[in-house]
Backbone as a ProteinNet text record, in pm:
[ID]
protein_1_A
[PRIMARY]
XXXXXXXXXXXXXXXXXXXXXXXXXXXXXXXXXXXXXXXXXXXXXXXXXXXXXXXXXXXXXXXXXXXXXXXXXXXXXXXXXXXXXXXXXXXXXXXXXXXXXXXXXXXXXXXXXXXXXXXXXXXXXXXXXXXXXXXXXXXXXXXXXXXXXX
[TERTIARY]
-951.1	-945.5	-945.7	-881.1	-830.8	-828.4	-907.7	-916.4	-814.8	-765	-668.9	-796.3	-741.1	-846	-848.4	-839.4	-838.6	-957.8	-1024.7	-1118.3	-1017.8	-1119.1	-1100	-1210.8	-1159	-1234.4	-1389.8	-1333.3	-1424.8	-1551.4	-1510	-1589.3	-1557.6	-1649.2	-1554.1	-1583.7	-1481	-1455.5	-1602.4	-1623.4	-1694.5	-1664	-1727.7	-1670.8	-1592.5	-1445.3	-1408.3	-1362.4	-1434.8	-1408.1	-1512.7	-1592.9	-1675	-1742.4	-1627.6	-1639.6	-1626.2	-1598	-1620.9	-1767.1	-1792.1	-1927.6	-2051.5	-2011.9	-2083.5	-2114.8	-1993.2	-2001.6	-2073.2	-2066.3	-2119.2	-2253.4	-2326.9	-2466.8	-2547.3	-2446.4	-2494	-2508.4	-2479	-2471.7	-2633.9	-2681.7	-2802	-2834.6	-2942.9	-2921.2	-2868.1	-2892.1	-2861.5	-2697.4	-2624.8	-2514.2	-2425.7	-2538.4	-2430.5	-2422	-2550.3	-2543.9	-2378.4	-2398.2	-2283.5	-2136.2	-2116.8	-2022.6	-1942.7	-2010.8	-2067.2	-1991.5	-2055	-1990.5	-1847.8	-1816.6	-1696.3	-1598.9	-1641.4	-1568.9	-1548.6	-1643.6	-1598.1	-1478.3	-1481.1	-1397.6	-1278.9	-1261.8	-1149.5	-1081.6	-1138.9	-1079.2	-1044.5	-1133.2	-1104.9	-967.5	-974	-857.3	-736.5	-725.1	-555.5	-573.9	-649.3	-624.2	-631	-621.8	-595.8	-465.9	-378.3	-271.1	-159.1	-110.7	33.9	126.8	169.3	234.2	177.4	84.2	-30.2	-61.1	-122.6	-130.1	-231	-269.5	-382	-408.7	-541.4	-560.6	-618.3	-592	-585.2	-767.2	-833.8	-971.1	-992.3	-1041.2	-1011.3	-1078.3	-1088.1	-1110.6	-967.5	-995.5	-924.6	-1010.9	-957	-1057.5	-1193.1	-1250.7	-1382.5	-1454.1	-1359.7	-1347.6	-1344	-1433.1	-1352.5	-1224.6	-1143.3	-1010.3	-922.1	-822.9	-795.2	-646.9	-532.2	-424.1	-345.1	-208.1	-162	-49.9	-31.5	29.7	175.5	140.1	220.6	364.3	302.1	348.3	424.6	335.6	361.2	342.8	318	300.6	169.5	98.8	21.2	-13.1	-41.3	-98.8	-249	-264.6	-393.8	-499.5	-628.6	-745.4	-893.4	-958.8	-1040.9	-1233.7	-1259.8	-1423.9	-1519.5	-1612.5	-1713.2	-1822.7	-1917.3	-2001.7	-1991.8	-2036.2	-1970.5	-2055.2	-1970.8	-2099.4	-2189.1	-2271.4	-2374.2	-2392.8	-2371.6	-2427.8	-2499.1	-2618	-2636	-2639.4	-2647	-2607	-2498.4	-2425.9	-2240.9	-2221.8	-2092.7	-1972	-1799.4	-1772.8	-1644.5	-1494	-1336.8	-1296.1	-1221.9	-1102.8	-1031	-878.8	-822.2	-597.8	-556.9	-425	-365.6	-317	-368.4	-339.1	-165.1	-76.4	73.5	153.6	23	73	47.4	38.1	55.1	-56.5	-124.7	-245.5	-361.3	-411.2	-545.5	-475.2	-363.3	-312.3	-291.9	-240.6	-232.9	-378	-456.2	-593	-676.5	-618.3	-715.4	-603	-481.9	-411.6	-467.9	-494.1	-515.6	-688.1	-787.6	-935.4	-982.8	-953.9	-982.7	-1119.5	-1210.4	-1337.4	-1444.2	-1374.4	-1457.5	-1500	-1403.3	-1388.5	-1383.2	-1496.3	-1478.1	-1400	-1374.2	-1253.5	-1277.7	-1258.7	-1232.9	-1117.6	-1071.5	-922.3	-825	-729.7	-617.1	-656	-740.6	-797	-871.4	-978.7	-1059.9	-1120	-1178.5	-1271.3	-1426.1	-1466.4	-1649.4	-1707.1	-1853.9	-1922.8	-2048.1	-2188.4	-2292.1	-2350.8	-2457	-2523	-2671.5	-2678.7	-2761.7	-2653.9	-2532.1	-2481.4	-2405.7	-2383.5	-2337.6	-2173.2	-2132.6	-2010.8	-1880.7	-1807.3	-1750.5	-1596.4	-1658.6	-1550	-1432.9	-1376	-1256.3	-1159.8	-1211	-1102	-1115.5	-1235.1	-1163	-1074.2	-1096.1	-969.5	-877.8	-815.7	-708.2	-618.5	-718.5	-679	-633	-731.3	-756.6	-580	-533.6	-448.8	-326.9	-306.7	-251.4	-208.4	-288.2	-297.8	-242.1	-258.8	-220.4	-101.4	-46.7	121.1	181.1	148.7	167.8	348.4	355.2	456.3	525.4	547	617.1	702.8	594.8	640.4	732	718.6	820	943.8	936.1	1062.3	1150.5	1078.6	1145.2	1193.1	1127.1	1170.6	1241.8	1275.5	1393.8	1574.7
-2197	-2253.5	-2139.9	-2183.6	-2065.8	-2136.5	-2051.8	-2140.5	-2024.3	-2118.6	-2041.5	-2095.4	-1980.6	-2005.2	-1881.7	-1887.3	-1847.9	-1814.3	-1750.9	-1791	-1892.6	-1969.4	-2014.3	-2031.7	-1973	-1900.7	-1849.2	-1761	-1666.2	-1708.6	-1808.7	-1860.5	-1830.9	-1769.7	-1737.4	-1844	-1915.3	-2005.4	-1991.8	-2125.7	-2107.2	-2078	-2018.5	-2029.2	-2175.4	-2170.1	-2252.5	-2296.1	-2150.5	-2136.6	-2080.1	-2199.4	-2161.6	-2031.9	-1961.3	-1831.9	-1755.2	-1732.7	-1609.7	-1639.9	-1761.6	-1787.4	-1766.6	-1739.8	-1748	-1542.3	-1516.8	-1381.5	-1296.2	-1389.4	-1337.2	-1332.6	-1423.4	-1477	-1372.4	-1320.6	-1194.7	-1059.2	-1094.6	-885	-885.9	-770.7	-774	-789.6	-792.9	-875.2	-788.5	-659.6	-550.5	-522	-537.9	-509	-633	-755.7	-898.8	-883.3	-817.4	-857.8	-790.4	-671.4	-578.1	-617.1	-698.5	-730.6	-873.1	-933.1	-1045.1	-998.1	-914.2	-870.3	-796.3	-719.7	-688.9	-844.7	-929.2	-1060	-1126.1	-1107.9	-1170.4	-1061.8	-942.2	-844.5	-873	-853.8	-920.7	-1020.3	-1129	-1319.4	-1258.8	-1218.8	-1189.1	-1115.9	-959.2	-886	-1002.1	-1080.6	-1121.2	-1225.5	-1334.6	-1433.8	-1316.7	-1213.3	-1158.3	-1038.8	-1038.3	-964.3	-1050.9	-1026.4	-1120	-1100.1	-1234.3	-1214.5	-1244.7	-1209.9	-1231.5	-1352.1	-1481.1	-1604.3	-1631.6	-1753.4	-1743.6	-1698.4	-1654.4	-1543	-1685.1	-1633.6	-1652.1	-1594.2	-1669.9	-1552.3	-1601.5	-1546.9	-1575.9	-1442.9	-1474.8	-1362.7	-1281.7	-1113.3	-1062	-944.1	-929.5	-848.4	-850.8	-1008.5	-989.1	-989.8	-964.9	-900.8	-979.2	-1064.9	-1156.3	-1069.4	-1119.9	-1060	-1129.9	-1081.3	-1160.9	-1106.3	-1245.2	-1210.9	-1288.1	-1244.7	-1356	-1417.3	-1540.7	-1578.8	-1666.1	-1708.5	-1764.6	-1661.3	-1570.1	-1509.1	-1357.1	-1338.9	-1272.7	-1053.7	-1118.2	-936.2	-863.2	-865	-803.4	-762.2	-676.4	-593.3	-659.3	-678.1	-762.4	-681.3	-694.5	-620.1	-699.1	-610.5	-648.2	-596.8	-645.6	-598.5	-637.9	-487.7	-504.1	-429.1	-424.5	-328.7	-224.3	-107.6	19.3	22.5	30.2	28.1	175.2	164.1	308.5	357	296.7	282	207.7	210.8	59.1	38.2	189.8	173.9	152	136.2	147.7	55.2	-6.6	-106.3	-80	-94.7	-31.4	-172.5	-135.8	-181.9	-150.3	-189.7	-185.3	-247	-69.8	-126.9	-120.1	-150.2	-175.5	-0.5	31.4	209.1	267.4	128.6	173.6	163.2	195.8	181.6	317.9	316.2	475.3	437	309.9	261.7	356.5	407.5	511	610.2	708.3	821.4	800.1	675.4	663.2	664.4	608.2	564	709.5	836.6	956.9	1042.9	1008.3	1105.1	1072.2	927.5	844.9	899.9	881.1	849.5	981.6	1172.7	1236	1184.1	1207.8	1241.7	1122.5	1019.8	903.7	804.3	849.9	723.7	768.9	786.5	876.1	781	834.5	779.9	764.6	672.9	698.9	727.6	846.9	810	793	750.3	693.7	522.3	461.9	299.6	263	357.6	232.8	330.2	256.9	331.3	285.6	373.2	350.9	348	258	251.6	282.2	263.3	317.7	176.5	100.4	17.4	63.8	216.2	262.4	293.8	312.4	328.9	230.1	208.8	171.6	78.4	-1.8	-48.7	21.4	116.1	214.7	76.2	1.8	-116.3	-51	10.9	66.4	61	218.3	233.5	152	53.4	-73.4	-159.7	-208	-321.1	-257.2	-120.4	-40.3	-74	-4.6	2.8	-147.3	-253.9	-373.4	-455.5	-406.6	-437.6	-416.5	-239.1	-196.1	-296.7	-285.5	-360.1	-492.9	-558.2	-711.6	-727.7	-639.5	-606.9	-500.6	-478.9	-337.2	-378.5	-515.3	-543.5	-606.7	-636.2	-646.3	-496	-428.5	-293.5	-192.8	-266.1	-161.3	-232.5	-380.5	-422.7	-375.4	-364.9	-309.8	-100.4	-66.2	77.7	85.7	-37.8	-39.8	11.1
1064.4	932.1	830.4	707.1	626.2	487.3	379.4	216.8	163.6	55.8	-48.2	-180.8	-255	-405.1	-448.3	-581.1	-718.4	-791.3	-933	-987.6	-1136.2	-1122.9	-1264.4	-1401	-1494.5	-1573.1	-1550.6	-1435.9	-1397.5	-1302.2	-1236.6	-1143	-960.7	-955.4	-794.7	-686.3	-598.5	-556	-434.3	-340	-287.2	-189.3	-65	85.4	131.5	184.2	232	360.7	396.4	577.4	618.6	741	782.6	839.2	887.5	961.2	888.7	771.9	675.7	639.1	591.7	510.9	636.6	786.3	848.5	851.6	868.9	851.9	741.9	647.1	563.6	518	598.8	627.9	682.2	785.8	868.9	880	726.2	689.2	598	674	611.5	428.5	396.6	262.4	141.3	184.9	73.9	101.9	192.8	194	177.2	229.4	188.3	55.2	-65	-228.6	-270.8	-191.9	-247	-192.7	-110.4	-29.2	-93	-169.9	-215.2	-385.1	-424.7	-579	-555.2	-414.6	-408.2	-377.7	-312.8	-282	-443.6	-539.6	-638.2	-758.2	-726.3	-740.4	-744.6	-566.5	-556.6	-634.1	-606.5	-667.9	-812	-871.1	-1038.4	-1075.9	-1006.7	-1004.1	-966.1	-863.7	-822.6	-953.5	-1017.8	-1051.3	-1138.3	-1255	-1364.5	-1353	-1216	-1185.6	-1188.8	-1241.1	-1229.7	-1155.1	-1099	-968.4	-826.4	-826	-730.4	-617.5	-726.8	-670.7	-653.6	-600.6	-503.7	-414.9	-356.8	-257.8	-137.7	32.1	152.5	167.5	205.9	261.9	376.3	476.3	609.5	717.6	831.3	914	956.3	967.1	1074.3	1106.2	1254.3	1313.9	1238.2	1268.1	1259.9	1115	1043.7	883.9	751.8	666.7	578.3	475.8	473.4	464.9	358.1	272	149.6	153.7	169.6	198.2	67.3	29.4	-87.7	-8.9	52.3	145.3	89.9	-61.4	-139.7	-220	-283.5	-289.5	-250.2	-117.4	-13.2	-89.8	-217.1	-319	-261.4	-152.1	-144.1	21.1	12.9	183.9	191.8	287.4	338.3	293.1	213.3	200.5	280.6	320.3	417	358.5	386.2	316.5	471.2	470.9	589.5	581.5	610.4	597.7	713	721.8	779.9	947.1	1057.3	1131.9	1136.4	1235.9	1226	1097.4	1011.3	836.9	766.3	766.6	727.4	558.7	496.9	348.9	310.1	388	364	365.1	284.2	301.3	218.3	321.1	304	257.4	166.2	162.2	258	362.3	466.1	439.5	427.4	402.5	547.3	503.8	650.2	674.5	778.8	788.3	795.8	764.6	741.6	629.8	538.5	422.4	332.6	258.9	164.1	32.7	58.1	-49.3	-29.2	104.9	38.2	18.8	81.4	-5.4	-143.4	-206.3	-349.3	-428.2	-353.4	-428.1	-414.8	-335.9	-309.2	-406	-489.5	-544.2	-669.4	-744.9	-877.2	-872.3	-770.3	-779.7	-707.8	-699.8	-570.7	-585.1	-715	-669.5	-752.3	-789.8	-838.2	-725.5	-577	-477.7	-333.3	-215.1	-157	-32.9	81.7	161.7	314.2	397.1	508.1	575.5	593.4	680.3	546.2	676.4	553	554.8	579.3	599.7	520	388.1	355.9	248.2	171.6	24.5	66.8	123.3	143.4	-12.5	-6.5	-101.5	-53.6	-133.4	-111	-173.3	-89.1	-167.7	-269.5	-249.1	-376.4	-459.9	-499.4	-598	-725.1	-791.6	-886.8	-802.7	-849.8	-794.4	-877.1	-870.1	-971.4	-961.8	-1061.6	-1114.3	-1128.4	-1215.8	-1288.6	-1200.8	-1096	-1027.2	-917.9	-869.8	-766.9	-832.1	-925.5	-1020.1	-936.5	-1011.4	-1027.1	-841.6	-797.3	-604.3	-574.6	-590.5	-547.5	-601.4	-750.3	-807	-731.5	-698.1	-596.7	-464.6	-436.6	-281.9	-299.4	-404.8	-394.6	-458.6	-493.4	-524.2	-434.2	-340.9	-260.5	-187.2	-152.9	-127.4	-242.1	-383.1	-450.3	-568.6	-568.4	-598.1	-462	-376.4	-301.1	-262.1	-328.3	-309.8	-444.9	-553.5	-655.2	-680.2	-609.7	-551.3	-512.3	-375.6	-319.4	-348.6
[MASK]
++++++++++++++++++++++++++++++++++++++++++++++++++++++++++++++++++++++++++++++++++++++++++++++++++++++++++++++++++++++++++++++++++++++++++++++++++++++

C-alpha cells in the first residue's frame, strides 16, 4: 500500500501507509523527531515547487521514500536514520544520478556528504533548512530539468 498527498496550507498529510507509519514508530525518539521535520520538509518543498505534484510516500529498501509518480519530475528521495550512528539521519538519492555531486558543488561546506548517495545530518544540530529546500527542490525536478537540457 502506497499514499499520494500534498500539504495543504501547510499541513503535512498524515501517514497513509501502514508500513511507513510503522517504520517510523521505530526509529528511536530523537531521530524519529528529526526524521519527522525532514518528512514535513519534504511535503512543503514539492507542494511549493512547481511542476512537482503530489508526492508517492511509501517504502523502498526498507526506507520511507517520496516519489512524484504523477508527474514523473522527480528522482526518488529516501529518508533513514544512519546505521552504526545513532546521532545520524541521513537523506538518500538514487547513486545514478549527478544530485549529490550538484548538492557538494552548490553546499561544499554548509552540507556534509555520504558518497555520491546521501546528505547526513546530526540530530544535535540545527536542521540547515535553506540548502535542504534547495537539494530537496533539485531532486523532485531532477527528471524534468534533464528533459529540458536535452
Amino acid at each position: 500500500m502506497s499514499s499520494e498527498a500534498t500539504t495543504v496550507d501547510g499541513v503535512i498529510p498524515e501517514f497513509q501507509d501502514e508500513a511507513v507509519a510503522a517504520t517510523f514508530a521505530g526509529f528511536a525518539p530523537s531521530v524519529r523527531r528529526r526524521l519527522t521535520d525532514l518528512r514535513a520538509l519534504i511535503f512543503d518543498v514539492a507542494a511549493k515547487t512547481e511542476g512537482v505534484g503530489p508526492l508517492q510516500e511509501t517504502l523502498k529498501w526498507g526506507q520511507p521514500s517520496f516519489l512524484t509518480p504523477k508527474t514523473k519530475s522527480g528522482s526518488t528521495i529516501r529518508i533513514d536514520a544512519v546505521r552504526g550512528a545513532p546521532d545520524q539521519y541521513a537523506l538518500y538519492f538514487t547513486c545514478h544520478t549527478d544530485l549529490v555531486e550538484t548538492f557538494r558543488e552548490l553546499y561544499p561546506t554548509e552540507l556534509t556528504y555520504g558518497g555520491n548517495r546521501s546528505i547526513l545530518l546530526d540530530t544535535s544540530s540545527p536542521l540547515p533548512e535553506a540548502p535542504l529546500r534547495h537539494c530537496i527542490a533539485l531532486a523532485l525536478t531532477y527528471h524534468s530539468r534533464k528533459k529540458v537540457r536535452r
